[in-house]
TIKE-708339 format. One line per 10 residues: number of its first residue (from 1); for each residue x, y, z of C-alpha. Coordinates in pm, 1 decimal. Each point is the difference from the previous one (the first is absolute). Example, Ala and Ser with C-alpha at 12.3 -4.5 7.8 and 13.67 -1.06 7.14 Angstrom:
BEGIN
1 = 1230.0 -450.0 780.0; 137.0 344.0 -66.0 .
//
This chain:
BEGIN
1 = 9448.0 1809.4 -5640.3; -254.8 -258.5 64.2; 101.6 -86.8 367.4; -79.9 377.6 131.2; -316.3 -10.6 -193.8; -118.3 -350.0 181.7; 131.5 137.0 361.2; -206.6 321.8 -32.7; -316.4 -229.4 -124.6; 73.2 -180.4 314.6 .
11 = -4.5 319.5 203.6; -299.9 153.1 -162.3; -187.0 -345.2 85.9; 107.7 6.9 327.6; -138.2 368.1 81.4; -362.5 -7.2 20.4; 57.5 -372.4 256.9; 241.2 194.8 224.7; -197.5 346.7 36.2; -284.9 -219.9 78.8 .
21 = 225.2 -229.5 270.9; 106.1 373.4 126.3; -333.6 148.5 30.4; -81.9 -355.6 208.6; 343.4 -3.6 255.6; -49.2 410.6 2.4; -348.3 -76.3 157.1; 121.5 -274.8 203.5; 285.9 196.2 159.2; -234.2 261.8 72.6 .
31 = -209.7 -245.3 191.5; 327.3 -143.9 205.3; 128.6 346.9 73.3; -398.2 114.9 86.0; -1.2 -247.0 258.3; 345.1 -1.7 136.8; -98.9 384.7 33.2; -317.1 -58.7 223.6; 191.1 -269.6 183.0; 298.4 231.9 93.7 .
41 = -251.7 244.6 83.6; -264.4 -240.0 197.0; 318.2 -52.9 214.9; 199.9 342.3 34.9; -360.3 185.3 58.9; -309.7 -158.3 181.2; -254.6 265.4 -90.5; 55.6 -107.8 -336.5; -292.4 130.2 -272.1; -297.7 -179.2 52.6 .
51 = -5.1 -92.6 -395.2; 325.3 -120.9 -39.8; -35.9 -221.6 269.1; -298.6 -159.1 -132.6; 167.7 -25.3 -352.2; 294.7 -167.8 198.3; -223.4 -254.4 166.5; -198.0 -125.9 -287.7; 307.2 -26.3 -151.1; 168.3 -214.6 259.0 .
61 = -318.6 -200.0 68.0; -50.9 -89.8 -327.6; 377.5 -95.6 -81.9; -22.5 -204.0 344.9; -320.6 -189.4 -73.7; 147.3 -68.6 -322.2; 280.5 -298.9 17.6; 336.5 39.6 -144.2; 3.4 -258.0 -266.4; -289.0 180.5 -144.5 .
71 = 188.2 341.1 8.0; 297.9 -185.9 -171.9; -230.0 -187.6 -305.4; -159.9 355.8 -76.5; 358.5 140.8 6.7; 81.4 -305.7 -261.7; -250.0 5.2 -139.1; 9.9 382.7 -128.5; 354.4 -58.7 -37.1; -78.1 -270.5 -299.8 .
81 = -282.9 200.2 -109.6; 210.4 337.4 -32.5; 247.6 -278.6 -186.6; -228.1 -127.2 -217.2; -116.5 331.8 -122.4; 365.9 103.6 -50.9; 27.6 -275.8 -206.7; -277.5 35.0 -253.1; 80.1 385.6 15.9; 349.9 -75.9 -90.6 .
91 = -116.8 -278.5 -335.8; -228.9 261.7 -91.0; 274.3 233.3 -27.6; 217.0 -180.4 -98.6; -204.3 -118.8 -345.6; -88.8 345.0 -35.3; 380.7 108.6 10.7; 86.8 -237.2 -272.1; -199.0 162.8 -211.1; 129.3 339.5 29.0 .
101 = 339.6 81.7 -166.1; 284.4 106.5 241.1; 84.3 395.9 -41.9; 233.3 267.5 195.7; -23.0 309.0 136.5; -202.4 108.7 278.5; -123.4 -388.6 27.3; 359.6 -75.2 175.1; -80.9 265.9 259.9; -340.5 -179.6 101.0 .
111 = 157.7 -327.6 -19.7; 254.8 149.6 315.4; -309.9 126.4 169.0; -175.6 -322.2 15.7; 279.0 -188.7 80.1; 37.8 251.9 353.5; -339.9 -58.8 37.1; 49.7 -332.5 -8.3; 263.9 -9.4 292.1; -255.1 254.7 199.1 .
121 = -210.0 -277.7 -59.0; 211.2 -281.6 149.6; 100.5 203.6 265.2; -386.0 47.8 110.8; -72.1 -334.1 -22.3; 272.2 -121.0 171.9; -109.4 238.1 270.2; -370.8 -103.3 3.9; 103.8 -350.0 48.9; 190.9 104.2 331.9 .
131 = -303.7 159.8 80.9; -150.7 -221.4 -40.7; 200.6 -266.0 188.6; 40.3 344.8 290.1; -397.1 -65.9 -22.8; -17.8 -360.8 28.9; 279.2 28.7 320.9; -268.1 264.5 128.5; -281.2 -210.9 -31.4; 174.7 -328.9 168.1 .
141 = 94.4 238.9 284.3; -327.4 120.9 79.3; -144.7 -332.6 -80.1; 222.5 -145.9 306.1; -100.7 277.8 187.0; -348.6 -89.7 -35.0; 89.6 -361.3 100.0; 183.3 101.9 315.4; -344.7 199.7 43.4; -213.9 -279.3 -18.4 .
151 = 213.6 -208.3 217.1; -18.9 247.9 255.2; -386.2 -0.5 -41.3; -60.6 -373.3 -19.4; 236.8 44.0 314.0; -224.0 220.4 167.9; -296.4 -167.4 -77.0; 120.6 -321.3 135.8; 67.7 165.5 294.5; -363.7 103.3 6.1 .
161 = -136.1 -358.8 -80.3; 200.2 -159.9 250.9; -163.5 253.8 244.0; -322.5 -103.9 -149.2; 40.8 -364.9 -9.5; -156.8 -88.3 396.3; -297.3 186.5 -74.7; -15.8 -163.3 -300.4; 69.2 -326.8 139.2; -264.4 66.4 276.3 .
171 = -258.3 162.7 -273.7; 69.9 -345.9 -224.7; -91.4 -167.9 289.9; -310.7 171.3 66.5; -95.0 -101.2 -386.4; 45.2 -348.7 81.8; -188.6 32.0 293.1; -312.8 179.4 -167.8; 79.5 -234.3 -282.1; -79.0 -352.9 189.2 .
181 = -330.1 190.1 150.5; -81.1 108.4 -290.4; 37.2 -373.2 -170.4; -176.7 -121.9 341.1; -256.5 227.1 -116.2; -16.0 -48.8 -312.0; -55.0 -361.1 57.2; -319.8 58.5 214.1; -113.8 218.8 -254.2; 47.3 -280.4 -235.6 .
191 = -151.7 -242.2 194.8; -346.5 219.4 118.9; -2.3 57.5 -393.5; 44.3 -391.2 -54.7; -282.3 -99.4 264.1; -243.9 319.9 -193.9; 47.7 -209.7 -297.1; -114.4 -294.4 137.2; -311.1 158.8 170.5; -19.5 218.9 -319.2 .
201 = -34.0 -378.2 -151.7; -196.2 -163.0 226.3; -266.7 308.1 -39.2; -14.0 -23.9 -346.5; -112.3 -398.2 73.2; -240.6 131.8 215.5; -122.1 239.6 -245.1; -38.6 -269.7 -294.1; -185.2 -249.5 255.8; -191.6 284.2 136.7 .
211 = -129.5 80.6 -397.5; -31.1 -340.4 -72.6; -272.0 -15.1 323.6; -158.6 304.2 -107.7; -29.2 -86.1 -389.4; -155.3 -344.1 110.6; -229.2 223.6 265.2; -80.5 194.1 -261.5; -72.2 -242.7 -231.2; -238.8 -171.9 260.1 .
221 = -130.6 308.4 112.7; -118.2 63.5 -381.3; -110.9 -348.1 15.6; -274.3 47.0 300.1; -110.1 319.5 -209.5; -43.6 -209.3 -268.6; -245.9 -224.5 156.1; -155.1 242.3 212.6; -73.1 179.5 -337.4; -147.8 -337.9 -110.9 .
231 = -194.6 -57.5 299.6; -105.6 364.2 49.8; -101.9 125.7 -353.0; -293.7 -232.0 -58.9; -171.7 68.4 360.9; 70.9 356.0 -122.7; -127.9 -13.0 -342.9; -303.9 -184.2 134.2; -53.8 253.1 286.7; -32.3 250.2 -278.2 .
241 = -231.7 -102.6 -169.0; -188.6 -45.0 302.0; 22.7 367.6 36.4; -92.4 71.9 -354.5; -274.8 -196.2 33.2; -122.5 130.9 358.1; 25.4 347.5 -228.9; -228.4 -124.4 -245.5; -261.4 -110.7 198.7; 77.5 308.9 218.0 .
251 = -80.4 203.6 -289.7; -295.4 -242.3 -63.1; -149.8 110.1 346.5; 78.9 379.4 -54.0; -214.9 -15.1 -347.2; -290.8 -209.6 159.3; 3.6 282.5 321.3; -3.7 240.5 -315.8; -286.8 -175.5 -134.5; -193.5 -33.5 357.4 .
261 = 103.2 397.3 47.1; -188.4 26.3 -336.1; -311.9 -137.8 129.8; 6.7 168.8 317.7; -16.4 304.3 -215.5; -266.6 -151.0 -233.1; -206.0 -74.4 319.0; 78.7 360.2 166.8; -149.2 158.8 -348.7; -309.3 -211.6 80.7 .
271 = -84.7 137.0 339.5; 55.7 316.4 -148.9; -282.5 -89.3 -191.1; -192.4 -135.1 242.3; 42.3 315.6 168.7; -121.9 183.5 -280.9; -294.6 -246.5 -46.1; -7.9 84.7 384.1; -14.5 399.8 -37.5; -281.4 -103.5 -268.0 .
281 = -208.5 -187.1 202.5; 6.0 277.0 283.1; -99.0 236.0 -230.6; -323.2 -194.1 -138.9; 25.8 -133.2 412.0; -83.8 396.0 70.0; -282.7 5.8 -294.4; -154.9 -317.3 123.8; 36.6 165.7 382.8; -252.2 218.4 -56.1 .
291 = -199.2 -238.1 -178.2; 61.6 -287.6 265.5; -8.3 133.9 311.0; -35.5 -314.3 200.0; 296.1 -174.6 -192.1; 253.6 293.3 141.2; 18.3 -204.7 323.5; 107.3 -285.1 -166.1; 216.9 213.0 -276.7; 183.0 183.7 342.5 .
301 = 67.6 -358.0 115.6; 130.5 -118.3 -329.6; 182.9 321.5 -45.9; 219.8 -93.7 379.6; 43.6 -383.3 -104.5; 173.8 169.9 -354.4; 191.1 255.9 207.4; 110.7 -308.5 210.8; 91.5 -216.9 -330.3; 194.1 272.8 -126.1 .
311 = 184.5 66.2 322.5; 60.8 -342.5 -29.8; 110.1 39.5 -353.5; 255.8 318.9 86.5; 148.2 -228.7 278.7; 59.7 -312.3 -241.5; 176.1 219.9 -268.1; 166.7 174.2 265.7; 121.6 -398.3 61.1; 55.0 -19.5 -353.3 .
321 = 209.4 297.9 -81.1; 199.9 -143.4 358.3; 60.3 -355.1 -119.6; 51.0 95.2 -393.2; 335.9 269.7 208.3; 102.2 -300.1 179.7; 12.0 -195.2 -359.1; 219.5 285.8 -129.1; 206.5 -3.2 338.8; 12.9 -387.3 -14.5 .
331 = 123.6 -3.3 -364.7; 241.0 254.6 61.8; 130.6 -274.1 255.3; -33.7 -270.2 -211.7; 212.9 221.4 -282.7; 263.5 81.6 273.4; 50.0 -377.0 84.8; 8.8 -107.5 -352.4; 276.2 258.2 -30.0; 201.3 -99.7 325.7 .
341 = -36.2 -370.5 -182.7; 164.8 110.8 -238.5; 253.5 163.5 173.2; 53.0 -292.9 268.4; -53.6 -329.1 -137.2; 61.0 -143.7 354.7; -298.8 130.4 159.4; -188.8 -145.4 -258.3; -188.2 -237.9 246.1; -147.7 320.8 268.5 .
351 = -122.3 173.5 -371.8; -202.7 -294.8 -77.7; -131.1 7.1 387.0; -65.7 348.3 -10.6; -147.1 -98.7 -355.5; -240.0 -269.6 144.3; -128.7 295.6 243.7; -58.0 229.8 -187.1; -202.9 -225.7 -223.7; -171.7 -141.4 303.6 .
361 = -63.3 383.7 56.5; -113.9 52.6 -297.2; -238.5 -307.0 -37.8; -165.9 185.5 315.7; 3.4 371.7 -185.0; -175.7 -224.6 -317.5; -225.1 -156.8 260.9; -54.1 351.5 102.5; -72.6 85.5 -330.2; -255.6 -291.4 -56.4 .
371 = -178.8 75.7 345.3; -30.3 362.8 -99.4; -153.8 -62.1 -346.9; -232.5 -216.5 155.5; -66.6 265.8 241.4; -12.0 192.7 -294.5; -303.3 -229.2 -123.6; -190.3 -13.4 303.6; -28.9 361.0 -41.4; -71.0 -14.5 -392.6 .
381 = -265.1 -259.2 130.3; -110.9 220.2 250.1; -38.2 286.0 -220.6; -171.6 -150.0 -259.2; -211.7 -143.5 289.8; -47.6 370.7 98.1; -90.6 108.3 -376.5; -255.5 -276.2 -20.1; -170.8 157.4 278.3; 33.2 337.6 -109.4 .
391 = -148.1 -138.5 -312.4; -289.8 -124.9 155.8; -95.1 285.9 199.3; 36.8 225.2 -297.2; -276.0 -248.6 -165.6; -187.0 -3.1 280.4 .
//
């Protein structure tokens, strides 16, 4: 009783493994039989579908880039995996069995089912691993068809490069050629570049003697200003305050001229009244007429020699009013010179001779002056000669 209990916990283990190991070689004969399919039908019919015949070639290119041995370790590989998982199906089970007490009935009919299945199961594997060895012959066939391919390329192309090798030969030459004038070249290039540098050198010693020359110029150039600054200043400074000093006693002469202009006034507003005294005198002159008759001889002759003084008179202030507008013209001068002095301290020298002549001139406008107002006494003396007389003949 206990021996059909343990074989049918061994066959219920077993069942989940094996559908699982048939769903997988199911799949995999499916794929074979697939491709065997569009094989057979790549070769009866050319004008195969355009589909199947890129499924086929994906297929085959990626089963021919792919090398055997790696095909085989996958096989192996889920060969011990689909093992492995058998395995710890099978303890699972088979703990779980152990545990469950043995019983008849309908449990003997599923214990005969499982064991067919199990045979089913054999029997696909067994055929999955022929075709699986039917896919491995496959794939070693086409790879050496893909060798003999590539042999029959690499022969081809040989026969191309050995067509190509004179030109080649000719064409390395050529290189070699261009090559050694090129390096010929090259080395001139080098060169001109070497004998730059050394020019390129010899400038920049050039350069640093060349600034070396002009910082010591410089330095001696900043020298002579130096002592022409020394030298130069003091004749300068002292040439200024010549000028200022030619100013003052410029100004000096304009207020004395002020002063003299002032008298000449002063003296005009006494023959004004003199004149007056003049117009009195004719008047009592016409009273005494017709009083003294015989004097109006003598009046009519003193009357002419006073028309002749005062003609006299009008011409010296007309001499006056000429000399005092070629004092205003000469100071004008004398202010333009002191102002090109100042602008131009080298023509210092022809402003003092100008200077000297136009004080010479102007000692001879003053003498001018001098002879005039003595002129201009003569006449007071005259007059007052003239008014004695008057005097007289009124007391007489």
């Amino acid at each position: 009783m206990k021996r059909p209990s343990s074989r049918s916990g061994s066959f219920s283990s077993t069942s989940p493994a094996s559908s699982s190991g048939s769903s997988n070689a199911r799949s995999s004969l499916n794929g074979i039989i697939s491709v065997q399919r569009i094989k057979n039908t790549a070769n009866e019919n050319p004008y195969i579908d355009e589909d199947e015949d890129l499924k086929y070639h994906n297929y085959s290119e990626r089963k021919l880039k792919q090398p055997i041995g790696q095909t085989i370790m996958e096989l192996s590989n889920s060969s011990t995996m689909k093992n492995t998982t058998r395995k710890s199906q099978n303890a699972s089970l088979n703990g779980s069995s152990s545990a469950i007490p043995p019983s008849n009935g309908p449990q003997s009919e599923s214990i005969t089912k499982s064991s067919f299945k199990t045979k089913e199961e054999t029997i696909l594997e067994e055929e999955y691993i022929r075709n699986l060895q039917k896919q491995i012959n496959l794939l070693s066939t086409e790879l050496d068809l893909q060798k003999k391919v590539n042999q029959e390329r690499e022969r081809k192309m040989a026969e191309k490069t050995d067509a190509l090798e004179d030109p080649i030969l000719t064409l390395k030459k050529k290189f070699a050629e261009k090559d050694e004038i090129n390096h010929h070249y090259i080395e001139k290039f080098q060169q001109e570049i070497a004998d730059r540098e050394n020019t390129i050198v010899k400038l920049k010693e050039k350069y640093k003697k060349w600034k070396n020359k002009n910082v010591q110029e410089r330095e001696s150039a900043k020298q002579e200003i130096r002592s022409l600054h020394e030298k130069y200043v003091p004749e300068v400074i002292k040439l200024e305050k010549q000028v200022d000093m030619l100013q003052l006693r410029l100004k000096q002469e304009q207020t004395e001229n002020e002063r003299k202009n002032e008298d000449a006034k002063q003296f005009l507003k006494e023959i004004g009244e003199i004149t007056k005294q003049v117009d009195f005198l004719k008047m009592q002159k016409d009273q005494t007429e017709k009083q003294l008759q015989p004097l109006m001889d003598e009046l009519s002759q003193v009357k002419k020699e006073l028309l002749s003084y005062n003609t006299d008179r009008d011409k010296d202030k007309n001499e006056i009013e000429s000399l005092k507008g070629r004092l205003s013209k000469y100071e004008k001068e004398w202010e333009d010179a002191v102002h090109q002095l100042k602008k131009k301290e080298l023509e210092t020298k022809q402003l003092e001779l100008d200077k000297e002549l136009l004080c010479a001139e102007r000692d001879k406008v003053k003498e001018q002056v001098v002879t005039l107002n003595n002129k201009n006494n003569e006449l007071d003396t005259q007059i007052t000669k003239l008014q004695t007389k008057l005097n007289e003949t009124q007391w007489i």
